[in-house]
N, C-alpha and C positions, 0 to 999 in steps of 0.2 A: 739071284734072279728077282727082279720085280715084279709087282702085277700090273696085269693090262687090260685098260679098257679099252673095249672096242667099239667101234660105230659102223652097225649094219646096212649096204644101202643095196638096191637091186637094178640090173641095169641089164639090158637086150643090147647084144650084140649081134650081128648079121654078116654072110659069107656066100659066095657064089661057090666057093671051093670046097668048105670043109666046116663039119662043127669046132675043130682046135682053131681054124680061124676066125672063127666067128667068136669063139671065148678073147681070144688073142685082141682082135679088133676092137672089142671092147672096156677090155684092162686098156690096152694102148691108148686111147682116146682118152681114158680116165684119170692116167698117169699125169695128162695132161693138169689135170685142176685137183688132183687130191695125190697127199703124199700119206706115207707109212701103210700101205695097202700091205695086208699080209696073207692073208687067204680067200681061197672062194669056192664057193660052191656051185653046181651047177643041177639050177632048179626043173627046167624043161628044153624039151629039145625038138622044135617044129622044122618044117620043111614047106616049102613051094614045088608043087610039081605043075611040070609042063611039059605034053607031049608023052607023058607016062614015064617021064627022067624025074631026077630031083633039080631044078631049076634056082634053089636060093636057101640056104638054109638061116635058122635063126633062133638062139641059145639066150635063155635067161640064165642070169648068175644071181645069185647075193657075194659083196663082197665085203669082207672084213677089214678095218683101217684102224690103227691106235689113233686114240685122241691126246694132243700135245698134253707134254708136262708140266703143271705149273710152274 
């Protein structure tokens, strides 16, 4: 097993539906421009209300990525 370094970055992700899609929605978009993503965290977890409902929810994460191998 090697060792790994990681590079931490932090990123909101948002959902009308749910806080896993709003985590989900945000890896997803991330997967886009950064590869070797290996964990995350999930820092805070806010909400929009509207009408006395939850109207919009919205999830900070930190996520974890190896950095290439020389």
């Amino acid at each position: 097993m090697s060792d790994h370094i990681y590079k931490l970055i932090e990123l909101v992700g948002s959902s009308q539906d749910s806080v896993e899609d709003a985590v989900n929605s945000a890896l997803t978009k991330a997967n886009n421009s950064l590869s070797n993503m290996r964990w995350f965290e999930v820092c805070d977890i806010r909400g929009n209300i509207e009408n006395g409902q939850v109207d919009h929810w919205q999830v900070t994460i930190k996520v974890g990525f190896t950095l290439k191998e020389d």
